[in-house]
C-alpha angles and dihedrals in degrees: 000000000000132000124197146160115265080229088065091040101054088045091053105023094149113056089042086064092054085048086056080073103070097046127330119285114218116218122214138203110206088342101309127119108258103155155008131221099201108175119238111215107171130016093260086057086063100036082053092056100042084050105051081049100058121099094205097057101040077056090050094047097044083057089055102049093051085044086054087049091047099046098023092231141260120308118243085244092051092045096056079038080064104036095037096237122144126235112262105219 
């Protein structure tokens, strides 16, 4: 991972967008962290950001999740019974 000034980043924008492909820069204000250039290489690269970033469905996943500890789940049998999916053995 890269760190570098806003001051460098916005000289040289963008080949520190092509750097962002080999691994994020990080992008600091007086020396604080301010930013982060991650690469998106495919479209589910970008639909995963802007998830993780959404405070809906981090809402939506946290329910689940305590839905999942309360009830235990749903069995792997139960789960192809529901999507009509054979087993694979």
């Amino acid at each position: 991972m890269k760190i570098a000034p806003l001051a460098e980043v916005k000289d040289r924008f963008s080949a520190y967008i092509d750097e962002s492909h080999e691994s994020p820069v990080v992008v600091t204000r007086n020396g604080r962290p301010v930013a982060m250039l991650i690469a998106i290489e495919e479209d589910d690269d970008l639909d995963s950001l802007l998830l993780v970033h959404n405070p809906r469905f981090l809402q939506l996943l946290e329910e689940a999740r305590q839905r999942v500890r309360v009830t235990g789940g749903v069995s792997l049998a139960e789960f192809r019974r529901r999507l009509n999916v054979a087993s694979v053995e």
